[in-house]
MIDREN-651228 format. One line per field, with one value per residue: residue in one letter; x, y, z of N, C-alpha, C, O, CB in turn. Coordinates in steps of 0.1 Angstrom, whole numbers, plus 5000, padded with zeros to 4 digits. Glycine has a CB too. Layout:
rest <- A ...;
n_xx <- X ...;
n_yy <- Y ...;
n_zz <- Z ...;
ca_xx <- X ...;
ca_yy <- Y ...;
ca_zz <- Z ...;
c_xx <- X ...;
c_yy <- Y ...;
c_zz <- Z ...;
o_xx <- X ...;
o_yy <- Y ...;
o_zz <- Z ...;
cb_xx <- X ...;
cb_yy <- Y ...;
cb_zz <- Z ...;
This chain:
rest <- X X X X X X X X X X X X X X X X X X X X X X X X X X X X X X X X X X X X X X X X X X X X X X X X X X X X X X X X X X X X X X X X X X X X X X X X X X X X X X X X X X X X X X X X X X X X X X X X X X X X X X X X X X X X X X X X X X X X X X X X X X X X X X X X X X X X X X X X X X X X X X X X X X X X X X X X X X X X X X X X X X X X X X X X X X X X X X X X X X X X X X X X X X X X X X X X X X X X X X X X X X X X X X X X X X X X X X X X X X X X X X X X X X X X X X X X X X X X X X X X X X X X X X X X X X X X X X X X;
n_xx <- 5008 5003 5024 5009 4983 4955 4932 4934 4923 4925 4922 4892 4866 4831 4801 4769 4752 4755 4766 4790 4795 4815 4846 4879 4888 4905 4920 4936 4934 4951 4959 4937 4928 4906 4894 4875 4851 4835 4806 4779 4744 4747 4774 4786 4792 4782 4777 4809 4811 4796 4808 4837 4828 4819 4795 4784 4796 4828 4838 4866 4896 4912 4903 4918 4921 4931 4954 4946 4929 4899 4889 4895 4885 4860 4827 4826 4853 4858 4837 4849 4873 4859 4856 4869 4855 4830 4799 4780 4748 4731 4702 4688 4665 4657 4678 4673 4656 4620 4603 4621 4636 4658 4682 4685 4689 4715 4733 4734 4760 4776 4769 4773 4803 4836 4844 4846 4858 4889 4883 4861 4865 4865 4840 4811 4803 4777 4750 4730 4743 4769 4753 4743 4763 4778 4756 4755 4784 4775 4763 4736 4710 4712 4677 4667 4672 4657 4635 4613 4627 4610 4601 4621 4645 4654 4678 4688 4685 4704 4728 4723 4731 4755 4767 4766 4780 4807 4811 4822 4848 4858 4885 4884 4854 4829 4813 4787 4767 4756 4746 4726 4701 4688 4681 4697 4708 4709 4729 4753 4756 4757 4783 4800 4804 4813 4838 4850 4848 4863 4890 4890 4892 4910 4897 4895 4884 4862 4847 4817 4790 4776 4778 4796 4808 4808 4821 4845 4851 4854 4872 4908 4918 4904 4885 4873 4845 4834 4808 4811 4840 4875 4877 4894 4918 4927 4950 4930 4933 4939 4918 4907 4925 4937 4940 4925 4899 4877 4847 4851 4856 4832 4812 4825 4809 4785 4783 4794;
n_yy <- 4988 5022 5046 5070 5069 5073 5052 5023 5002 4970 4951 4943 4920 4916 4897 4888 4864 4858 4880 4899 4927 4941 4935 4931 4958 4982 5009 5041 5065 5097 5111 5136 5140 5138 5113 5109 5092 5081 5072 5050 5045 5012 5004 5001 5020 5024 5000 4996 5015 5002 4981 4988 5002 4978 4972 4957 4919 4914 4898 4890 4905 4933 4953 4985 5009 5035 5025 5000 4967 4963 4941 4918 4923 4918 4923 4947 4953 4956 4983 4996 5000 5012 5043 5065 5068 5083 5086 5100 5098 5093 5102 5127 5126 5097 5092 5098 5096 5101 5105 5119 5147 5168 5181 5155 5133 5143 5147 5122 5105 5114 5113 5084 5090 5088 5108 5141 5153 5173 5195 5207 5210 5235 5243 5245 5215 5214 5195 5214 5233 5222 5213 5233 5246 5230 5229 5257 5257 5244 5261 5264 5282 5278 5278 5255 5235 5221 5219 5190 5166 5167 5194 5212 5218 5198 5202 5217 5196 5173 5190 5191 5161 5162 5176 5161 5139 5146 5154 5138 5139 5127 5112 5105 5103 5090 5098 5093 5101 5126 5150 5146 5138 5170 5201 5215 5244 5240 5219 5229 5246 5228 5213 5233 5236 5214 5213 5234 5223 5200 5216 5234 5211 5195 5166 5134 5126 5098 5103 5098 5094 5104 5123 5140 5165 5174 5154 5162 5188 5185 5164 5155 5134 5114 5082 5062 5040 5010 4984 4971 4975 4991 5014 5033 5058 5088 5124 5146 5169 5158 5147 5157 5143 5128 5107 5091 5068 5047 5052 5069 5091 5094 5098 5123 5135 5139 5153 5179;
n_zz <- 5000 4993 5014 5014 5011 5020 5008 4998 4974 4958 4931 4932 4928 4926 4921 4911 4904 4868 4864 4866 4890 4898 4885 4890 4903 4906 4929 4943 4969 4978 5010 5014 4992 4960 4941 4916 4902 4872 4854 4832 4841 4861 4857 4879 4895 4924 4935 4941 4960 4982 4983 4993 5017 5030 5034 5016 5007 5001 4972 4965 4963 4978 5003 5019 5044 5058 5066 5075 5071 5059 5046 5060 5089 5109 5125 5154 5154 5125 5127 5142 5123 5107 5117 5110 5080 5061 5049 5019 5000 4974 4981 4997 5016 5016 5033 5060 5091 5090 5113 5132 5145 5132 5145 5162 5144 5130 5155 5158 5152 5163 5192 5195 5198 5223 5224 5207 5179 5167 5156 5169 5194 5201 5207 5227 5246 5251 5235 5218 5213 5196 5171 5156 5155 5135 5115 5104 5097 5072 5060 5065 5085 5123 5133 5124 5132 5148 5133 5115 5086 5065 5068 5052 5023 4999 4986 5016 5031 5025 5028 5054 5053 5047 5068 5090 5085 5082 5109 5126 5124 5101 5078 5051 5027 5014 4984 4970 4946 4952 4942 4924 4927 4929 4918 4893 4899 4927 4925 4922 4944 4962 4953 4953 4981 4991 4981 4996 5021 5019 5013 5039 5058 5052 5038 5023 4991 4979 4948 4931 4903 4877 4864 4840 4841 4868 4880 4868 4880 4905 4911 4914 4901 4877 4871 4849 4847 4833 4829 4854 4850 4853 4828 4817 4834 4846 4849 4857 4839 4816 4802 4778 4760 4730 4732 4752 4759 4739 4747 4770 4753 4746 4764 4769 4750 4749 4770 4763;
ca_xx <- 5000 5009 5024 5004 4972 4944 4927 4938 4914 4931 4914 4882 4853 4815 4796 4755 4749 4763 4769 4805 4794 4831 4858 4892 4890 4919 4923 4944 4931 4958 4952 4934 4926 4897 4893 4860 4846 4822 4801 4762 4741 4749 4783 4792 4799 4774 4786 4826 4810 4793 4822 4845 4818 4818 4782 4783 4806 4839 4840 4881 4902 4913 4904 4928 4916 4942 4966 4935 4927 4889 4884 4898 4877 4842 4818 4834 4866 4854 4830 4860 4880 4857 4850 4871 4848 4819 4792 4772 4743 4721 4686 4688 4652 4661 4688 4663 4644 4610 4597 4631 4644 4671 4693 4687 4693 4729 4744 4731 4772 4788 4766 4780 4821 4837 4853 4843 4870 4897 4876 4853 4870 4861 4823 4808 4799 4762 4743 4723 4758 4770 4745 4744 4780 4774 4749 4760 4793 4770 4757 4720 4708 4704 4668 4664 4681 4647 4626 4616 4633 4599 4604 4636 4643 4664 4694 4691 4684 4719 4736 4726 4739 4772 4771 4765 4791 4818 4809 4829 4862 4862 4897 4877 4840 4821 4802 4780 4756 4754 4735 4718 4686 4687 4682 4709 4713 4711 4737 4764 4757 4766 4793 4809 4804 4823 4851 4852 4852 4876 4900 4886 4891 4917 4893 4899 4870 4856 4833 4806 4788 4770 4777 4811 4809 4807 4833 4860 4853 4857 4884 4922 4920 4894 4885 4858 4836 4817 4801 4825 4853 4880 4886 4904 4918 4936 4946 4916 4934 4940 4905 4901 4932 4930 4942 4915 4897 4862 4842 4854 4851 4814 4809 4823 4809 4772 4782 4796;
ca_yy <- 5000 5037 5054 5086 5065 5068 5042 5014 4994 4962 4940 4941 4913 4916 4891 4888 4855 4855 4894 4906 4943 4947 4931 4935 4971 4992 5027 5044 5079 5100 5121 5152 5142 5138 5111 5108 5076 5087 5056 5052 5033 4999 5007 4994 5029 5023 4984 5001 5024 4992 4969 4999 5004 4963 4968 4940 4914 4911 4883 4889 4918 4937 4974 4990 5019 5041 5011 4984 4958 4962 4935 4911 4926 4920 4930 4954 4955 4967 4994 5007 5004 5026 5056 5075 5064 5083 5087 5110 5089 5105 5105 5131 5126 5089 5092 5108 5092 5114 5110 5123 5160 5174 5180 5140 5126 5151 5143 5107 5093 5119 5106 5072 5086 5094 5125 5149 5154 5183 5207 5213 5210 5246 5243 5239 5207 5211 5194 5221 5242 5217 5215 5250 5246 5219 5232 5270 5248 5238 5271 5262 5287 5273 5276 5243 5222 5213 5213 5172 5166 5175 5208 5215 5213 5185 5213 5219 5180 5174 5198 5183 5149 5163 5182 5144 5130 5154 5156 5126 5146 5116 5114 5101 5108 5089 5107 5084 5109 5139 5160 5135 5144 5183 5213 5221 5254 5236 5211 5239 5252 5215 5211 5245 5232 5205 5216 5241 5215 5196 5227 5237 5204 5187 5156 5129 5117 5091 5112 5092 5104 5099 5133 5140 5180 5175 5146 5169 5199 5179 5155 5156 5123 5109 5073 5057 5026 4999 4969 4970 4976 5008 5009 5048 5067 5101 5132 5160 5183 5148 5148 5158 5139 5123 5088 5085 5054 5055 5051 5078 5100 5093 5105 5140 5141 5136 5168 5191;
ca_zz <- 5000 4994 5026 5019 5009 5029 5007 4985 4970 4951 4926 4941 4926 4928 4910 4912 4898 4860 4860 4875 4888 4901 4880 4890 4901 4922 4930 4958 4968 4987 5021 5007 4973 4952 4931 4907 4889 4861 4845 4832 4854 4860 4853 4891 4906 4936 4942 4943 4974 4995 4989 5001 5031 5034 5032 5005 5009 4989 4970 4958 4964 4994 5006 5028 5050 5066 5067 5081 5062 5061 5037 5068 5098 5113 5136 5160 5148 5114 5127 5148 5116 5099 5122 5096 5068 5060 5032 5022 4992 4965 4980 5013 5020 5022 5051 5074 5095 5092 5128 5143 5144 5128 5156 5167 5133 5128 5163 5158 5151 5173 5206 5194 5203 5235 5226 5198 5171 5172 5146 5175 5208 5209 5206 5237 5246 5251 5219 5204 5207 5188 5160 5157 5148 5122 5104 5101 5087 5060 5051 5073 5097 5133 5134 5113 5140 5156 5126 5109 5076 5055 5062 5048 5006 4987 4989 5028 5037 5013 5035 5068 5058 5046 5082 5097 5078 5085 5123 5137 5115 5091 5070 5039 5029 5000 4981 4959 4933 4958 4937 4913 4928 4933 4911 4886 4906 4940 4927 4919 4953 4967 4947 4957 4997 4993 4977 5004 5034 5014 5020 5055 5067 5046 5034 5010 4986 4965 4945 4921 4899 4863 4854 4836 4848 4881 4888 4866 4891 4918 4912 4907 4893 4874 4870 4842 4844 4827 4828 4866 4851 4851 4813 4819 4842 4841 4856 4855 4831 4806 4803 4765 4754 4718 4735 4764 4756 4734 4761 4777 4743 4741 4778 4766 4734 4760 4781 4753;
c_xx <- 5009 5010 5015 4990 4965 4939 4936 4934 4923 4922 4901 4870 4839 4804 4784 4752 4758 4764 4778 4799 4804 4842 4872 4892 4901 4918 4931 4936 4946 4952 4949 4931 4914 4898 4878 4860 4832 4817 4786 4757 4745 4760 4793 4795 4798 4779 4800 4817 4803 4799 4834 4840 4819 4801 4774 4793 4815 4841 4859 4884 4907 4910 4907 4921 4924 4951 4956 4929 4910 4884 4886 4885 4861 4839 4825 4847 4866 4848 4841 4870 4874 4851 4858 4866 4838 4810 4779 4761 4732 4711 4689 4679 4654 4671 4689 4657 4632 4605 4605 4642 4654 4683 4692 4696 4712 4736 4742 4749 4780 4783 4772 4796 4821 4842 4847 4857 4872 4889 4863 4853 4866 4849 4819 4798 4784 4758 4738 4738 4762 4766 4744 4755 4779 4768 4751 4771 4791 4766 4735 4720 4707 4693 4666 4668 4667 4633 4625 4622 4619 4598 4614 4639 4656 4677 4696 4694 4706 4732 4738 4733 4752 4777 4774 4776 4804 4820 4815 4845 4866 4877 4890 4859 4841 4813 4798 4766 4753 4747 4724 4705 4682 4687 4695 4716 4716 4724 4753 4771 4766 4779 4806 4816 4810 4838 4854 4856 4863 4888 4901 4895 4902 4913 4900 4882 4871 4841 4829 4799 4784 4771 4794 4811 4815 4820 4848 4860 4860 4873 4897 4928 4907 4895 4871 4849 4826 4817 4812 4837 4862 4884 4896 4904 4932 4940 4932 4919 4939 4927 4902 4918 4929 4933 4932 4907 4880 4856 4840 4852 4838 4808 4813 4819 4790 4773 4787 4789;
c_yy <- 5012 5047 5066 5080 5068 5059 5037 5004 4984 4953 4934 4933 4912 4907 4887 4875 4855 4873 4895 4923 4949 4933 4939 4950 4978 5006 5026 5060 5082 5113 5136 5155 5140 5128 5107 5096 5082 5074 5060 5044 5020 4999 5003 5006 5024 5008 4991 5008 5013 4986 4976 4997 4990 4962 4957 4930 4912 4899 4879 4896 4920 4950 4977 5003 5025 5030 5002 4978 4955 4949 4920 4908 4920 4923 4942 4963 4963 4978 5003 5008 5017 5036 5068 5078 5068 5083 5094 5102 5104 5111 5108 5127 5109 5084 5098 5101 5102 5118 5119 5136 5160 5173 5163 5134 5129 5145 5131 5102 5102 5116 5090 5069 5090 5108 5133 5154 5171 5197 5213 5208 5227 5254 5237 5222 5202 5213 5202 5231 5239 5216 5225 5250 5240 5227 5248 5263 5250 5247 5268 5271 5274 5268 5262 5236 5210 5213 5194 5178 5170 5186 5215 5209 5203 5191 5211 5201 5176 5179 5192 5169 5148 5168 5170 5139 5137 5155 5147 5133 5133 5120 5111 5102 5101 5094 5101 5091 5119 5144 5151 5138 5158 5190 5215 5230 5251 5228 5219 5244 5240 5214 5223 5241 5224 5203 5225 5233 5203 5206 5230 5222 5189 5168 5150 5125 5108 5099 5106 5096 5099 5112 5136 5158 5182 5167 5160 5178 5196 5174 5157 5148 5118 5090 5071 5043 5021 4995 4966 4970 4992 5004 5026 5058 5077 5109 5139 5164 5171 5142 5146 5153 5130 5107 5084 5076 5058 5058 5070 5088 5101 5100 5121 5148 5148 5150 5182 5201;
c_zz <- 5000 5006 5027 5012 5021 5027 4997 4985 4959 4946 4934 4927 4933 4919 4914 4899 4883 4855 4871 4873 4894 4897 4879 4892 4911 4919 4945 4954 4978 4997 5008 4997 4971 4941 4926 4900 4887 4856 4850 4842 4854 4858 4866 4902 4924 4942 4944 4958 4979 4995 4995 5014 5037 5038 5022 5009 5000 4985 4966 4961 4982 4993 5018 5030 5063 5074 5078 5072 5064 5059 5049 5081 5096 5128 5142 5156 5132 5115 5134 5137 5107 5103 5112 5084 5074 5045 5032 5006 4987 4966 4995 5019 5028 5034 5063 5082 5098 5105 5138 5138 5138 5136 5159 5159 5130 5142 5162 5162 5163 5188 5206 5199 5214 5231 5210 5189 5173 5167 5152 5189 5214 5211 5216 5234 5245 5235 5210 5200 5189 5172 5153 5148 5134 5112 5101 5096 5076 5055 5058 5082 5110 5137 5128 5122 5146 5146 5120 5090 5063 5060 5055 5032 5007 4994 5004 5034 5033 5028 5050 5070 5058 5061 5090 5090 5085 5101 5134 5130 5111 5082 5052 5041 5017 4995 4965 4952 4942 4955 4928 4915 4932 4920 4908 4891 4922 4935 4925 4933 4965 4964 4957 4971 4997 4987 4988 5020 5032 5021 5035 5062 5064 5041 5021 5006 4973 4960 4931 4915 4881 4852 4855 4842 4861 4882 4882 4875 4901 4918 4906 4899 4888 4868 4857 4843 4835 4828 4837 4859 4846 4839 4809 4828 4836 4851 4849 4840 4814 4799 4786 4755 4743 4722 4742 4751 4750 4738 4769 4766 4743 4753 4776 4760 4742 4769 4775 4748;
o_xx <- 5020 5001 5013 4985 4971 4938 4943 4937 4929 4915 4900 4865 4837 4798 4785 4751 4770 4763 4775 4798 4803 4845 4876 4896 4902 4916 4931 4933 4951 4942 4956 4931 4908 4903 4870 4869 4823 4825 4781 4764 4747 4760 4805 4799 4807 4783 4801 4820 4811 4801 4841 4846 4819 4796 4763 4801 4811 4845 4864 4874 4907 4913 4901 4915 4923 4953 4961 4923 4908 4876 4878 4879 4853 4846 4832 4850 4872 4851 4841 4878 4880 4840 4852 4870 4834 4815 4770 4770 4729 4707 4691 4682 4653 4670 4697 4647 4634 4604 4601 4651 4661 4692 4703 4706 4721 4746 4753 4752 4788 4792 4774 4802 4811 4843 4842 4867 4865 4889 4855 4843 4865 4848 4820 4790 4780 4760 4739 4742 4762 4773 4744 4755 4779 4773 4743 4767 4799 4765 4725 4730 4703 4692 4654 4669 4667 4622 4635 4620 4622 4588 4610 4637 4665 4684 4705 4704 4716 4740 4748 4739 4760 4788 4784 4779 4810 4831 4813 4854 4876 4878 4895 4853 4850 4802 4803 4755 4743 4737 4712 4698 4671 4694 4704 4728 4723 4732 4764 4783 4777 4787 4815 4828 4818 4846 4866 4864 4870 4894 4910 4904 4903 4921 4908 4873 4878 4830 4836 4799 4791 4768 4802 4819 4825 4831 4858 4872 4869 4883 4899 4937 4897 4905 4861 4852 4815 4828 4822 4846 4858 4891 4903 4894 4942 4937 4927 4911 4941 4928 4895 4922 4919 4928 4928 4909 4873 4854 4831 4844 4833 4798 4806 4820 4786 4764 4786 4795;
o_yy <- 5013 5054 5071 5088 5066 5052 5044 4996 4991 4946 4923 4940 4907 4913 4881 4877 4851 4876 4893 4930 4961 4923 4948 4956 4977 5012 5018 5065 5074 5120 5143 5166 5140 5133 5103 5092 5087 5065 5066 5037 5017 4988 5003 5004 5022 5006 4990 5001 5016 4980 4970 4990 4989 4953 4953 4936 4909 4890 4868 4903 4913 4958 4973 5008 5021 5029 4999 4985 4945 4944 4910 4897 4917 4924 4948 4975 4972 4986 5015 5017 5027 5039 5077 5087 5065 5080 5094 5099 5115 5121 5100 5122 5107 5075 5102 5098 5112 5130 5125 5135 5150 5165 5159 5129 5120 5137 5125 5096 5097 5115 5084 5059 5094 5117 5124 5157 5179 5207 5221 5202 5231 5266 5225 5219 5191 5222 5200 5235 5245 5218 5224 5252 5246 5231 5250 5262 5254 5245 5273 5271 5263 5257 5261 5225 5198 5208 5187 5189 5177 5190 5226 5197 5202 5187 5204 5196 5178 5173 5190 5165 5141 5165 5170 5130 5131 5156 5148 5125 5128 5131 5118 5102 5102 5097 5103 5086 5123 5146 5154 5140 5158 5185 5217 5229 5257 5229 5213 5246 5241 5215 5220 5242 5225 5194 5224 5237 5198 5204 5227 5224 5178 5159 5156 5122 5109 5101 5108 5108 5092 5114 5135 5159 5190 5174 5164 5179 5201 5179 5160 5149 5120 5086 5078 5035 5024 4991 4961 4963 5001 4995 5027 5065 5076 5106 5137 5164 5176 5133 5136 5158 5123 5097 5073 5076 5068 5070 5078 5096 5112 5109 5131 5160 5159 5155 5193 5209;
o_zz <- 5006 5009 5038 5004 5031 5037 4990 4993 4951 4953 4940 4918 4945 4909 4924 4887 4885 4843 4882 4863 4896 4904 4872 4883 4923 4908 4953 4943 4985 4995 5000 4991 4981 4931 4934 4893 4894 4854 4859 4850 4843 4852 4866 4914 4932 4954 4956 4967 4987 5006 5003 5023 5050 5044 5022 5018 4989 4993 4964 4963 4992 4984 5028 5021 5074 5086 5089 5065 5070 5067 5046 5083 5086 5138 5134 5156 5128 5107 5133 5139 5102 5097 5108 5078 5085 5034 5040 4998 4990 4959 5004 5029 5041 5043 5071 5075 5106 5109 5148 5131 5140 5133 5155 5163 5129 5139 5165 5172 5171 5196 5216 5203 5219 5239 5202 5196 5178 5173 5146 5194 5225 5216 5217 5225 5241 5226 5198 5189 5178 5162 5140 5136 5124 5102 5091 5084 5068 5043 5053 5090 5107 5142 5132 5117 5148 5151 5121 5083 5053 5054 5051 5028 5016 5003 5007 5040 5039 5035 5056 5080 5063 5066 5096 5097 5094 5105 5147 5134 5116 5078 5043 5051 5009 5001 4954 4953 4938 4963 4929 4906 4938 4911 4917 4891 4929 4944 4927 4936 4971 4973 4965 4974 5006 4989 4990 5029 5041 5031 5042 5070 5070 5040 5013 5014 4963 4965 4921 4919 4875 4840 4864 4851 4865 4884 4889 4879 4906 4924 4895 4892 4895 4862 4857 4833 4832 4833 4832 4865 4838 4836 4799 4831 4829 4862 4838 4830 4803 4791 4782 4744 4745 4716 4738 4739 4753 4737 4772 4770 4740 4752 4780 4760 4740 4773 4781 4740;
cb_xx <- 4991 5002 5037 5013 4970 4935 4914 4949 4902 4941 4923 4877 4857 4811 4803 4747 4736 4758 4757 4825 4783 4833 4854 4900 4877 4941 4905 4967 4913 4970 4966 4942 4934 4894 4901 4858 4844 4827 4807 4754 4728 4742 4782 4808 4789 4757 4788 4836 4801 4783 4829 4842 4799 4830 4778 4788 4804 4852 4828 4885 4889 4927 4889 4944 4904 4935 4986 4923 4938 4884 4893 4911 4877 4833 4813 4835 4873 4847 4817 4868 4883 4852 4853 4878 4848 4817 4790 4781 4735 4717 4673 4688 4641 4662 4699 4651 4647 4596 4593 4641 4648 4669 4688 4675 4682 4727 4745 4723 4782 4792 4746 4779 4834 4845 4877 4835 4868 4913 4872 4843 4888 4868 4816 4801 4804 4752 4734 4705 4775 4769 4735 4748 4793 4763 4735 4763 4793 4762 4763 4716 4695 4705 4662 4670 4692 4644 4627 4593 4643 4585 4604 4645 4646 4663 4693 4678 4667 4717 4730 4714 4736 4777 4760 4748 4791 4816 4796 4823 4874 4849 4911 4883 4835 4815 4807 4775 4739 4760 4743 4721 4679 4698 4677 4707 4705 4699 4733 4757 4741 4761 4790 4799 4793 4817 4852 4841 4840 4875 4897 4865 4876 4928 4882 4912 4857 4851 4836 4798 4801 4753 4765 4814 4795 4795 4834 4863 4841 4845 4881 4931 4928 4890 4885 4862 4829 4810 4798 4825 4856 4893 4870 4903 4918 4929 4956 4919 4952 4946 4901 4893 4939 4937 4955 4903 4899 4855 4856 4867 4855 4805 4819 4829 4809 4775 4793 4800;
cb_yy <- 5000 5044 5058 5105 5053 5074 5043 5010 5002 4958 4929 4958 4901 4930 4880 4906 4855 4843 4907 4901 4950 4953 4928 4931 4978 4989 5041 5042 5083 5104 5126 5160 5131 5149 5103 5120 5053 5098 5037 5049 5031 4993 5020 4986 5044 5024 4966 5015 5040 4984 4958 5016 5009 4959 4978 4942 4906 4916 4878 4888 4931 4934 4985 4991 5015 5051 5016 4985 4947 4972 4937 4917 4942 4906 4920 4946 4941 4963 4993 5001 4992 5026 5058 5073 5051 5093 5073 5128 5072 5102 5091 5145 5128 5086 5095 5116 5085 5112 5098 5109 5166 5187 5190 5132 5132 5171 5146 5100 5091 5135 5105 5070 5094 5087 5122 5161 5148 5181 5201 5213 5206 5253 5237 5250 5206 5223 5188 5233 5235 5213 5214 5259 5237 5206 5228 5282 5236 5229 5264 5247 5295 5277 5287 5241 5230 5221 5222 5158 5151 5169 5215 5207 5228 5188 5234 5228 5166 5193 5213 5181 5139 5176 5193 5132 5131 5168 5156 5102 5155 5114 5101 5085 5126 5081 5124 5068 5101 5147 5173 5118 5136 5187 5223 5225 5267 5229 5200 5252 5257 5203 5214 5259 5229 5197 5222 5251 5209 5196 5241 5237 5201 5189 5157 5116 5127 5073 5132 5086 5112 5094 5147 5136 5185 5170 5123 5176 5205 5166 5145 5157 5111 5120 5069 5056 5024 4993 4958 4957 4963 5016 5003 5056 5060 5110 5140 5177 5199 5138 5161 5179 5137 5129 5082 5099 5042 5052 5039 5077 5097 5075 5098 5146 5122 5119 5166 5187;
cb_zz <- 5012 4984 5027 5012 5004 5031 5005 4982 4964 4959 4925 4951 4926 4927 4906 4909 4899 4851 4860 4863 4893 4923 4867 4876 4902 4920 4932 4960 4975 4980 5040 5006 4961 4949 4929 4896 4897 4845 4853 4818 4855 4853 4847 4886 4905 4931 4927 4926 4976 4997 4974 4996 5028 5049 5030 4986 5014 4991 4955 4947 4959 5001 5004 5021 5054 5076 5074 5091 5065 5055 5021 5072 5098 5110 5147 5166 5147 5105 5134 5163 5111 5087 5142 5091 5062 5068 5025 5021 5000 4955 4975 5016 5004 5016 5051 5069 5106 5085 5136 5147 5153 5127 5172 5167 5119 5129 5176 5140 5132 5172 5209 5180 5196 5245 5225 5206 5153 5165 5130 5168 5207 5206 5193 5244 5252 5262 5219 5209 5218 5192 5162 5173 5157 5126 5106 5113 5088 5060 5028 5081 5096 5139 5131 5097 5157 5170 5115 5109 5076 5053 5069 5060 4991 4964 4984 5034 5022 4994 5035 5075 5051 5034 5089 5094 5059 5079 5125 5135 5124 5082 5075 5036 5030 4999 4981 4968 4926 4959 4927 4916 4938 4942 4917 4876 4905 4948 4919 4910 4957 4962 4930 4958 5005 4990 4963 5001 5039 4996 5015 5058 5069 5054 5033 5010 4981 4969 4945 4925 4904 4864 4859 4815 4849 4889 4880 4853 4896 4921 4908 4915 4900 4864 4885 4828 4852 4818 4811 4876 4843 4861 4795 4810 4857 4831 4859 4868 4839 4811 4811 4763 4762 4701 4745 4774 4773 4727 4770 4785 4731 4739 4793 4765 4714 4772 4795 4744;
């Protein structure tokens, strides 16, 4: 593994009866980077983020998580491997529970640690403080802390899960279609915020993604998929090079 990886994913297999939706795939991200995988649906993105998470099981491969061997672990020992690992998924509305506040839902992982990470040692300890903090972070007034998630739009919901994600000071964040369900002008606004807590807070990401726009903004590296497998990767600024792979031509020809 790469000393300044956070992650490294090695030949990772996923196979659903006689469809392989992860053949042979690797990436390494490094602390503080951004890499992007672009691919149409079914293209494996979403299986690459649960066999990462070990929310599927790996049938081959290994994924390495700030030098722990996730792919090894269980029960316990894996959830304490991935208090660094968070993720932030396409449908906010879905990673709500409706009956339970705002404020509940947001501190939810941080009532889970003993100690509150360094990036807010100087936020008092009392919860709504807290929250407060979080979601002014995100660009949310305070008032919203104690509203339910049907008050609050697509864009705001979005914002609180990134605020929940960020809130245990994760080293790595998934970010599996972020905007995919928001307004074109809300997803700009997303986008912007997370490049900005990237900086703020020196994250790394896997950032997913069906739209070729977005992942180039985002990412310093870019990755491609099909039918599970990486058939090109690049830097960012290699993007419109006459070698990239057809595949990968037809995806820019689609956003041009």
């Amino acid at each position: 593994m790469k000393e300044k990886s956070i992650l490294h994913v090695t030949q990772l297999v996923k196979q659903y009866k006689d469809v392989k939706a992860l053949n042979n795939v690797s990436l390494h991200i490094d602390k503080g980077e951004c890499v992007g995988i672009v691919g149409e649906s079914g293209s494996g993105k979403s299986t690459l983020v649960k066999s990462v998470l070990r929310l599927t099981e790996i049938q081959q491969g290994e994924v390495w998580f700030a030098e722990k061997p996730l792919h090894r672990l269980k029960g316990k020992k894996l959830q304490q491997a991935r208090l660094g690992m968070q993720v932030v998924f396409q449908n906010p509305a879905a990673s709500f529970n409706p009956k339970v506040k705002i404020i509940d839902s947001l501190l939810e992982p941080l009532r889970q640690q003993r100690t509150v990470p360094s990036f807010l040692s100087h936020v008092s300890r009392n919860e709504k403080e807290l929250a407060f903090y979080l979601l002014e972070t995100v660009g949310i007034s305070a008032e919203y802390a104690l509203n339910y998630p049907h008050e609050l739009s697509g864009g705001q919901l979005q914002r609180v899960a990134i605020a929940r994600a960020i809130s245990v000071g994760p080293s790595l964040v998934l970010l599996d279609e972020p905007t995919a369900s928001l307004d074109v002008t809300v997803q700009a606004k997303i986008l912007n915020l997370l490049k900005d807590l990237q900086e703020t807070f020196q994250l790394s990401y896997l950032f997913i993604s069906h739209d070729l726009a977005a992942v180039k903004f985002m990412s310093s590296r870019m990755m491609v998929m099909q039918q599970g497998e990486v058939i090109d990767q690049f830097d960012r600024a290699n993007l419109f090079d006459k070698n990239r792979h057809p595949y990968t031509k037809k995806l820019v020809r689609l956003f041009e």
